[in-house]
N, C-alpha and C positions, 0 to 999 in steps of 0.2 A: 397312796399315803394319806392318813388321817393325823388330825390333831386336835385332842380334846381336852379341852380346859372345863374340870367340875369344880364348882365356887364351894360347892358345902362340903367336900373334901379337903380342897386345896391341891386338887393332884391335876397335874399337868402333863398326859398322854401320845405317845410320839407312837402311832401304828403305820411300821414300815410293809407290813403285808398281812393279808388275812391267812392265818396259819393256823393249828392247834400250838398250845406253848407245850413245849416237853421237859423245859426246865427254865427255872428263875432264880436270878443270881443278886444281892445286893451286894454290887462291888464296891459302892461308898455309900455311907450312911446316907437313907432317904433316896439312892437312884436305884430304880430295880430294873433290870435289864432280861426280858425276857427271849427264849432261844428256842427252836423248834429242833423235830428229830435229829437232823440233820448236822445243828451246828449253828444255826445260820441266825443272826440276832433278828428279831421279827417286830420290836417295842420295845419302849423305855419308858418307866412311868419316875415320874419327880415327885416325890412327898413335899409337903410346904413350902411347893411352890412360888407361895411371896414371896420368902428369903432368899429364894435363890433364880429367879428368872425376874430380870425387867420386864416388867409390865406384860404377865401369864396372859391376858385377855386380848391381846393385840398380838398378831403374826406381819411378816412381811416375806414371801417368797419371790428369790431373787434366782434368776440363771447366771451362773458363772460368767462371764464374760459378755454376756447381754443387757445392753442397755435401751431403755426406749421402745420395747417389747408392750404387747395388750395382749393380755388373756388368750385373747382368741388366735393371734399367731404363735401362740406356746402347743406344741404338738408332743404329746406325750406317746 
């Protein structure tokens, strides 16, 4: 999983898997939610990102029910 935040777009980038997209859907104004052959949602991209994401330039990833964790004991 990737996440890219472009400042001179303003678009903030969710890549759930490296896929071809085979279709793109803007289910609400500014989220476009991209899908590959299959079905299968692969990306989201957020137009004007300011307005609608606290603070686009900062991420924090969190495991469900893990607390107290470091990088390096997260095994994907």
């Amino acid at each position: 999983m990737k996440v890219i935040y472009d400042t001179k777009t303003d678009t903030l980038s969710i890549i759930l898997k490296d896929a071809e997209v085979a279709e793109s859907d803007e289910e609400k104004n500014g989220i476009i939610i991209d899908y590959d052959v299959k079905g299968d949602v692969i990306s989201l991209e957020i137009l004007d990102a300011k307005t609608r994401v606290t603070q686009p330039m900062q991420m924090v990833y969190e495991l469900a029910g893990q607390t107290g964790i470091t990088p390096e004991e997260v095994s994907v």
